[in-house]
PASEBA-1860 file (N, C-alpha, C; in nm, 3 decimals):
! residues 188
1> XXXXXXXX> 0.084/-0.118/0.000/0.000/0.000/0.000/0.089/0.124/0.000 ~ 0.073/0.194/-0.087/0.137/0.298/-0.090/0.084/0.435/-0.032 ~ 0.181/0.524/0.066/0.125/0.680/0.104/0.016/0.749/0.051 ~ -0.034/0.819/0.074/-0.080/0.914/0.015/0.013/0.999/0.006 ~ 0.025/1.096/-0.122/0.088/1.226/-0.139/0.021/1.322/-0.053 ~ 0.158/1.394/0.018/0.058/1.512/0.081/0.118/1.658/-0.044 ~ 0.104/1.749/0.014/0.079/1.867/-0.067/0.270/1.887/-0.065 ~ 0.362/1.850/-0.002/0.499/1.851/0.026/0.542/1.773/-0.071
9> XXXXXXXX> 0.503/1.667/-0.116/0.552/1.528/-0.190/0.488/1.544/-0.303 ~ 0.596/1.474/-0.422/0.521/1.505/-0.571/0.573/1.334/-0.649 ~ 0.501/1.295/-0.689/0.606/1.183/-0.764/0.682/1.247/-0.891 ~ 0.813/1.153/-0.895/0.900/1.126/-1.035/0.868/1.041/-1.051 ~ 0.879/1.010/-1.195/0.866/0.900/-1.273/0.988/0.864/-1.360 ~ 1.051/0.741/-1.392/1.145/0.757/-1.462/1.150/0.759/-1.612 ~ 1.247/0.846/-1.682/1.230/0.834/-1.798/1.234/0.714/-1.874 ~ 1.115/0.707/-1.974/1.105/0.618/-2.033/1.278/0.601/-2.188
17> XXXXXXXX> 1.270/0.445/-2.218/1.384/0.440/-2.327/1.378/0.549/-2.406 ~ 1.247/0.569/-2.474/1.241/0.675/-2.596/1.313/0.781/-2.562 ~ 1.262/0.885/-2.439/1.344/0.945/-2.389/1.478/0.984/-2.386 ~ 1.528/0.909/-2.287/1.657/0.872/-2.333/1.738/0.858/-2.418 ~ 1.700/0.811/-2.526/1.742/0.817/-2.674/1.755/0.967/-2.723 ~ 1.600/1.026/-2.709/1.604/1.104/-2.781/1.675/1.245/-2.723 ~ 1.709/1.247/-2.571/1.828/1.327/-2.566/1.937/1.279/-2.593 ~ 2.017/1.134/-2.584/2.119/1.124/-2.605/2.161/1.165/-2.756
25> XXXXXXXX> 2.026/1.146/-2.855/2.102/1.165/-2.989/2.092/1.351/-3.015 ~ 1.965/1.440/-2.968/1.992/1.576/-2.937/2.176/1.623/-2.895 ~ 2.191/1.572/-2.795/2.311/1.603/-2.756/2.415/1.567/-2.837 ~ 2.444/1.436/-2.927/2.519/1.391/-3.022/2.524/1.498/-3.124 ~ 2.364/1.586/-3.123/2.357/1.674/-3.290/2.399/1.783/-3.230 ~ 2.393/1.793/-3.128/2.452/1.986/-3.058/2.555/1.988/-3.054 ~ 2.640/1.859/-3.024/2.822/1.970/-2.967/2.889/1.922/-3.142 ~ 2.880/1.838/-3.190/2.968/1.850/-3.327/2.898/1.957/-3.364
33> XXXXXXXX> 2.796/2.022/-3.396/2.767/2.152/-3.469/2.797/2.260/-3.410 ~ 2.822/2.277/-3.296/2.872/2.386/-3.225/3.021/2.320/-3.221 ~ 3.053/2.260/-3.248/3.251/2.205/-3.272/3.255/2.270/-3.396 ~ 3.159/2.242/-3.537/3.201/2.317/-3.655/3.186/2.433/-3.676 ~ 3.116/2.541/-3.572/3.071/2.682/-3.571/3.232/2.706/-3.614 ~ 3.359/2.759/-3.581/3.456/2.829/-3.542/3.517/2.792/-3.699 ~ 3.516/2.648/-3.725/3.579/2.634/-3.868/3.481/2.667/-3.977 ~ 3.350/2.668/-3.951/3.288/2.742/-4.101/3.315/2.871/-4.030
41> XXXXXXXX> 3.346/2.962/-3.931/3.340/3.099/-3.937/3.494/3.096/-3.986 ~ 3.631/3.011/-4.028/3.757/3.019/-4.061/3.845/3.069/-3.949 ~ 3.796/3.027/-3.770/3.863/3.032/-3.699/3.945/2.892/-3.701 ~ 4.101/2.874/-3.677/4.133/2.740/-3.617/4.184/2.775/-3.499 ~ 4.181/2.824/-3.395/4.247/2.840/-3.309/4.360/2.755/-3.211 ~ 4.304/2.591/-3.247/4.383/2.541/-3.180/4.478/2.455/-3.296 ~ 4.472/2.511/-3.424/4.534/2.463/-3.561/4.497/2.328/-3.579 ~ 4.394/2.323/-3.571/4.370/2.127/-3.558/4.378/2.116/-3.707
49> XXXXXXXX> 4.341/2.195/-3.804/4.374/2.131/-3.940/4.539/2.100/-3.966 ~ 4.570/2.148/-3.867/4.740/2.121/-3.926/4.757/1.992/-3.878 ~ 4.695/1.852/-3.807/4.671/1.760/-3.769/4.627/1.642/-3.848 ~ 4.604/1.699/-3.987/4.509/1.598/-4.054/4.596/1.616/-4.214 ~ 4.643/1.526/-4.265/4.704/1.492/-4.352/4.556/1.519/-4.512 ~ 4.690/1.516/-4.629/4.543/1.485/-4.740/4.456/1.346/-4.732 ~ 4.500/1.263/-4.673/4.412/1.108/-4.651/4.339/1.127/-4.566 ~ 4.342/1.268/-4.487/4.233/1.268/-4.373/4.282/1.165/-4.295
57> XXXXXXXX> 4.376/1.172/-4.256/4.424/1.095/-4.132/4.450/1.177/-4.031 ~ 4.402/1.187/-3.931/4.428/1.258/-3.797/4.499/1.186/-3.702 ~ 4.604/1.286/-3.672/4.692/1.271/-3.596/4.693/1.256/-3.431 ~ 4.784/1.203/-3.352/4.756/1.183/-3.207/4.700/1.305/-3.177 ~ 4.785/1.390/-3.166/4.815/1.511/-3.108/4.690/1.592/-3.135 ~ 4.586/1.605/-3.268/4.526/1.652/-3.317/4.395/1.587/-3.219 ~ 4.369/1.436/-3.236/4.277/1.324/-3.125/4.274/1.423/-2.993 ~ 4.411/1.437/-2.954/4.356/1.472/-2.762/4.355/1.611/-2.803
65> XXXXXXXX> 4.359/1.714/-2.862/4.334/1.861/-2.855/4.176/1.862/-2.887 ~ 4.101/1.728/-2.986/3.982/1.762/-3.039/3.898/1.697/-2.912 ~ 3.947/1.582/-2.845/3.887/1.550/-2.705/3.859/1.628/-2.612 ~ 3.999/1.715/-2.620/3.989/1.830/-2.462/3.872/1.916/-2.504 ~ 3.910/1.936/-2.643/3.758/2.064/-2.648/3.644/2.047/-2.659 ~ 3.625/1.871/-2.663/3.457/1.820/-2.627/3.447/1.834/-2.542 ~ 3.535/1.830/-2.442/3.528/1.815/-2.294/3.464/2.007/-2.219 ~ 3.548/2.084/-2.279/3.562/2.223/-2.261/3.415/2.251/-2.338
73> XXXXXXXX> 3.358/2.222/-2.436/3.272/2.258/-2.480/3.124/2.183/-2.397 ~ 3.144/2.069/-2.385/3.050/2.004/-2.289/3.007/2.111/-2.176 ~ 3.141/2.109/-2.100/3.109/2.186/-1.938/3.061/2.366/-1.998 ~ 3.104/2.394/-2.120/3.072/2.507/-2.165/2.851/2.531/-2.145 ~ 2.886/2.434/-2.243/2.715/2.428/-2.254/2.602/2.356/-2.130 ~ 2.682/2.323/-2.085/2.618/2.250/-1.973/2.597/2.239/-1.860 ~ 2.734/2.343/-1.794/2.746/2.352/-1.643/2.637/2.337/-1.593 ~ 2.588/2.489/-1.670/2.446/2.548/-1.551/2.323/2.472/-1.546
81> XXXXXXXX> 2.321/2.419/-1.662/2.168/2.300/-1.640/2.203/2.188/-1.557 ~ 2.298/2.113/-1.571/2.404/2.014/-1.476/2.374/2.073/-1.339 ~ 2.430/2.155/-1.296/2.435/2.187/-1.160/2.280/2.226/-1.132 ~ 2.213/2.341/-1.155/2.079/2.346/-1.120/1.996/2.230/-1.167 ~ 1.968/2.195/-1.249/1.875/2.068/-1.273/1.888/1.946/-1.342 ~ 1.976/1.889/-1.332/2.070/1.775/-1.313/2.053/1.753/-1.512 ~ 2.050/1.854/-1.605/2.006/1.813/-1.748/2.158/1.889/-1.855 ~ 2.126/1.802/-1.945/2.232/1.842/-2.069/2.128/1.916/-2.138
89> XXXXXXXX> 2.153/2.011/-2.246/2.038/2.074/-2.344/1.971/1.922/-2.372 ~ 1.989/1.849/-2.435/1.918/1.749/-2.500/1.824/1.683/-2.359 ~ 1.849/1.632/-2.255/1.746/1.631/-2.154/1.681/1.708/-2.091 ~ 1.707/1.873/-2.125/1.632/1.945/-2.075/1.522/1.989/-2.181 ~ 1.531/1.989/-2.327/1.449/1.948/-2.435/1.315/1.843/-2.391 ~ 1.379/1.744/-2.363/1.315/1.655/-2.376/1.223/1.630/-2.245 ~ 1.329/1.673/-2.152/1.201/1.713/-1.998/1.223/1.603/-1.886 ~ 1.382/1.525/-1.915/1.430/1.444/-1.790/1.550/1.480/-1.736
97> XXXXXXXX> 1.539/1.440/-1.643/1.691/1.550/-1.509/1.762/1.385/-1.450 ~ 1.857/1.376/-1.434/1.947/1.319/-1.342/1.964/1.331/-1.226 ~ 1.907/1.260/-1.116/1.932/1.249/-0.989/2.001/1.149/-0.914 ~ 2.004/1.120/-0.839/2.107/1.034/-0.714/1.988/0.930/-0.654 ~ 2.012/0.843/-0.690/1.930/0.721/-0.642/1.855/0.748/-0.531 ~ 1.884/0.790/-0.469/1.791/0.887/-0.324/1.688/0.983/-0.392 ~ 1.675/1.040/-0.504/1.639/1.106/-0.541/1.672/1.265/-0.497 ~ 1.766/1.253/-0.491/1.807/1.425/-0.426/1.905/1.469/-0.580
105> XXXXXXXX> 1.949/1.587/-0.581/1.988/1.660/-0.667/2.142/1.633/-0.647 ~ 2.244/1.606/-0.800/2.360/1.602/-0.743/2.462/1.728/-0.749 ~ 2.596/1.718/-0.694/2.631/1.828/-0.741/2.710/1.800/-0.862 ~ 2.747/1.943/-0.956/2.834/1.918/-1.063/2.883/1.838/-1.054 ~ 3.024/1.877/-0.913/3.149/1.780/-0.914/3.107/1.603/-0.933 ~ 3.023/1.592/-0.857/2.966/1.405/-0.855/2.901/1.388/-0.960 ~ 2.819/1.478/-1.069/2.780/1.469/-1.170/2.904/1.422/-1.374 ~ 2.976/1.541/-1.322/3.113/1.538/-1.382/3.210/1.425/-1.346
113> XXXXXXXX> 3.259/1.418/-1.271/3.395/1.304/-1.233/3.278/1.139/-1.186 ~ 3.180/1.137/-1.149/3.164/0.961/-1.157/3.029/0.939/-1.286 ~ 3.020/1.008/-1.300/2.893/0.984/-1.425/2.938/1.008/-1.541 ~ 3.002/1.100/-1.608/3.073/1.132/-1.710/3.201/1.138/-1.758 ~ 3.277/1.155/-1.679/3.435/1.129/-1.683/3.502/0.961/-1.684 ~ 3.467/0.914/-1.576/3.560/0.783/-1.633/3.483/0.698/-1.777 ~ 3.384/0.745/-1.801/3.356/0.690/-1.943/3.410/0.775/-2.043 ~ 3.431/0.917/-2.015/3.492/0.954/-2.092/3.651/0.898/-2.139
121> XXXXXXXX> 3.730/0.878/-2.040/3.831/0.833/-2.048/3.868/0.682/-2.074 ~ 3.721/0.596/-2.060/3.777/0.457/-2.064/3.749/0.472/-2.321 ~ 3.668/0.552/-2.313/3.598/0.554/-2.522/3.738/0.555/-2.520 ~ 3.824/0.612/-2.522/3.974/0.632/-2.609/4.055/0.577/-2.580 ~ 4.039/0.400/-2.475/4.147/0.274/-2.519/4.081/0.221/-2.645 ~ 4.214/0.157/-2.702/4.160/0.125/-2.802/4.073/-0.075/-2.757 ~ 3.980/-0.033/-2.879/3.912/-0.146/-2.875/3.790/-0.164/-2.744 ~ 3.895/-0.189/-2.596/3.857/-0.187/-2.458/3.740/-0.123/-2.441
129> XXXXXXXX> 3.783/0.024/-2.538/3.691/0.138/-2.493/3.563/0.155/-2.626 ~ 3.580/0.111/-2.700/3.454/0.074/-2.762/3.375/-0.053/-2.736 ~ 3.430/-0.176/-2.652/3.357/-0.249/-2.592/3.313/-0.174/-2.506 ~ 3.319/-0.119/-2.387/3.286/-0.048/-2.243/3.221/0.043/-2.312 ~ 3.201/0.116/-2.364/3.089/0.250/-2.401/2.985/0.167/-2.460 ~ 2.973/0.036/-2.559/2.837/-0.011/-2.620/2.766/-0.114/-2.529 ~ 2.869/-0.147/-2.424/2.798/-0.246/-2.279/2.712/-0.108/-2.186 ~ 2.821/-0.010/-2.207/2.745/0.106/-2.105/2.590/0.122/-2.167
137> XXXXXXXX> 2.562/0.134/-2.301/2.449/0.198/-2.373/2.360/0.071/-2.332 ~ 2.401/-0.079/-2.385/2.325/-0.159/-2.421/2.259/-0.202/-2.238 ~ 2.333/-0.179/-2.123/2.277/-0.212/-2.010/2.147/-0.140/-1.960 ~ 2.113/-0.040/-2.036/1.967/0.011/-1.966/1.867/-0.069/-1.971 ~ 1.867/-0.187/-2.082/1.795/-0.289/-2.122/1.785/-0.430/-2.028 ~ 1.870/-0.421/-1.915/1.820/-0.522/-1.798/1.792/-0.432/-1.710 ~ 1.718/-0.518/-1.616/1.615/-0.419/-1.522/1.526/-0.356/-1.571 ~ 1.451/-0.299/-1.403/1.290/-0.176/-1.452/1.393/-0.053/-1.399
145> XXXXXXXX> 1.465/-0.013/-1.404/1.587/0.117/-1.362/1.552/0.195/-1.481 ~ 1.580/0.080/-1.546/1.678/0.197/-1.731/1.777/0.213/-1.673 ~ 1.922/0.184/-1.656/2.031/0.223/-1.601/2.093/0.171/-1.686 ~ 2.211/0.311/-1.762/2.326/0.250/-1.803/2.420/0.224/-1.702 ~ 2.540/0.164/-1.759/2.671/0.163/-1.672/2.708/0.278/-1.613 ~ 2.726/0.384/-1.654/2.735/0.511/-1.590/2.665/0.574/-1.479 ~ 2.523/0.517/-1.479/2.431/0.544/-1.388/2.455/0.450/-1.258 ~ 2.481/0.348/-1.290/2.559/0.223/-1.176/2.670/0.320/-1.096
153> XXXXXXXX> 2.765/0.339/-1.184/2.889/0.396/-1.095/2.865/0.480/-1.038 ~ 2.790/0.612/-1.081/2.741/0.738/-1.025/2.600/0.699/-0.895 ~ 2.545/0.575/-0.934/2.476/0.611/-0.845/2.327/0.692/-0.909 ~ 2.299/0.688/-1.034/2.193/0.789/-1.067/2.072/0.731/-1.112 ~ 1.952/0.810/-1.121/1.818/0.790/-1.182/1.827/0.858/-1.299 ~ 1.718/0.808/-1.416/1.725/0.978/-1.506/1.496/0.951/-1.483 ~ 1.486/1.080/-1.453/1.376/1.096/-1.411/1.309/1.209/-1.547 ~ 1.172/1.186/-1.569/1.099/1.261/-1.592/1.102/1.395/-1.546
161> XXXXXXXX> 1.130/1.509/-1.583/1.132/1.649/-1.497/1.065/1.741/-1.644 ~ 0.993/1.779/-1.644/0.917/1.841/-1.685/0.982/1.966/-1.654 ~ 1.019/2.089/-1.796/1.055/2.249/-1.783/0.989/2.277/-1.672 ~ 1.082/2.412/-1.597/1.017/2.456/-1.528/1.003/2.389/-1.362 ~ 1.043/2.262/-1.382/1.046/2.171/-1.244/1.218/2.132/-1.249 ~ 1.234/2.131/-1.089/1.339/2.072/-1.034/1.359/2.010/-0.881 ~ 1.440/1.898/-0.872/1.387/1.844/-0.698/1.572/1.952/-0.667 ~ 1.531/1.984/-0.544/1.605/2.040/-0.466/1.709/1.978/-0.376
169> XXXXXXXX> 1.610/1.897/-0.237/1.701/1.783/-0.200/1.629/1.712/-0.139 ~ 1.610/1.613/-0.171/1.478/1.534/-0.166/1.500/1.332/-0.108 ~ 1.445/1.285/-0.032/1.443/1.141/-0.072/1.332/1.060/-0.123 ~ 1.353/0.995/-0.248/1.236/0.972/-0.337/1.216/0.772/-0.319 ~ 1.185/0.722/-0.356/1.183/0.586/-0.340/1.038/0.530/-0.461 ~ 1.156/0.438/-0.562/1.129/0.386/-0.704/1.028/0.285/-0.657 ~ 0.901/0.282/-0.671/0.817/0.147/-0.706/0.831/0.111/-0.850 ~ 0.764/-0.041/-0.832/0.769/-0.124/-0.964/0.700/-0.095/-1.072
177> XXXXXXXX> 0.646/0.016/-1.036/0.608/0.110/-1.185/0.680/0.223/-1.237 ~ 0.844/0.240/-1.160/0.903/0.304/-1.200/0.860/0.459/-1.149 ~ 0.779/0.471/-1.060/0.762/0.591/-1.011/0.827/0.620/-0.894 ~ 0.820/0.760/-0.849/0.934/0.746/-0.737/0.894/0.874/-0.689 ~ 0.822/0.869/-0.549/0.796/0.971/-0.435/0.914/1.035/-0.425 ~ 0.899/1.142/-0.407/0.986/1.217/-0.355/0.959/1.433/-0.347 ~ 0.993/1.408/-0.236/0.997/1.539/-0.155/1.078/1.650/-0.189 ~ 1.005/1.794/-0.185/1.098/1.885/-0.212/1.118/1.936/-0.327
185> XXXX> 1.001/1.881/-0.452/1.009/1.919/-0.614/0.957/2.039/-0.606 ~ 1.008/2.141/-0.706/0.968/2.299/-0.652/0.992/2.348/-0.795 ~ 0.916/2.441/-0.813/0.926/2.534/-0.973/1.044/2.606/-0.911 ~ 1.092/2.572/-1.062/1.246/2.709/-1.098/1.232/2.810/-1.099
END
C-alpha cells in the first residue's frame, strides 16, 4: 500500500527508453555543430587542421586537442543545467533530469567526475573502450531502472522532470512502476 501524497511530496517518474534516446542523440547533434561553428566561421584556433594529412588521417596530437575541447565545450554548454537541474540541453528538451538514487539533486562535481568522466576516459582505449561505451548503452535494457553503466557507478536515476520543475534535495523511493515519491520538487 502505498502513502498518500501530501501537498509537500510530488512523484518522479522515470524516464522512459524513448526518452533517453532522444536526448542522447539531441546532444550527439549539438556539440559536433557547435565544434564546426569556429571552422565554417575560418577560426582554427587550436590549428587542428594542421593535424590531418590529405588522406584525412588525424593525428595523435590533433585526437587529444579535439577530445579536450569536447570536454571544454560540454562543461561550456552544460554547467548550468548540470548543476541546477541535473540536465544536458538534449534532456532538458526533452524534460528528464538526473538524480542520485535517493532522489536528491547532485552536485556538478559528482555529476562530472563519476557519471561522465571515467567513461569519458575509458571511449579512447583502443578497442577496450569501444567495448565499455556499447555495454554502457546496451545495459539500460536489464532491469525496470533503465540504467546504463554510468548510472551504476554514479549512483543515478534519469527521471521525468518536466521544464520549469526541479527536486532540490529530496528522498524519493522507485516502485515497480518506475515511479518514485519524492519530496521537495519545486518550480524554478
Amino acid at each position: 500500500m502505498q502513502p498518500e501524497p501530501s501537498s509537500s511530496r510530488q512523484y518522479v517518474e522515470l524516464a522512459t527508453l524513448a526518452q533517453r534516446f532522444q536526448a542522447a542523440i539531441l546532444d550527439k547533434v549539438i556539440f559536433p555543430t557547435v565544434m564546426l561553428v569556429p571552422f565554417i566561421l575560418g577560426f582554427d584556433l587550436l590549428n587542428l587542421s594542421a593535424g590531418i594529412d590529405e588522406n584525412f588521417t588525424i593525428s595523435f596530437a590533433t585526437q587529444v586537442k579535439v577530445s579536450l575541447l569536447e570536454i571544454v565545450l560540454f562543461m561550456a554548454l552544460n554547467s548550468y543545467l548540470l548543476k541546477e537541474y541535473g540536465q544536458t540541453l538534449g534532456k532538458r528538451i526533452v524534460g528528464i533530469a538526473v538524480v542520485g538514487e535517493n532522489g536528491q539533486r547532485l552536485s556538478l562535481q559528482d555529476i562530472i567526475l563519476k557519471r561522465y568522466l571515467p567513461f569519458w576516459i575509458v571511449a579512447y582505449l583502443p578497442l577496450f573502450g569501444f567495448v565499455i561505451t556499447i555495454s554502457n548503452f546496451l545495459a539500460i535494457f536489464r532491469g525496470d531502472q533503465r540504467r546504463c553503466l554510468h548510472d551504476d557507478l554514479a549512483k543515478t536515476l534519469v527521471v521525468k522532470m518536466p521544464r520549469g520543475r526541479k527536486i532540490a534535495s529530496s528522498e524519493a523511493h522507485i516502485d515497480s512502476d518506475g515511479k518514485s515519491e519524492a519530496s521537495d520538487v519545486m518550480d524554478a
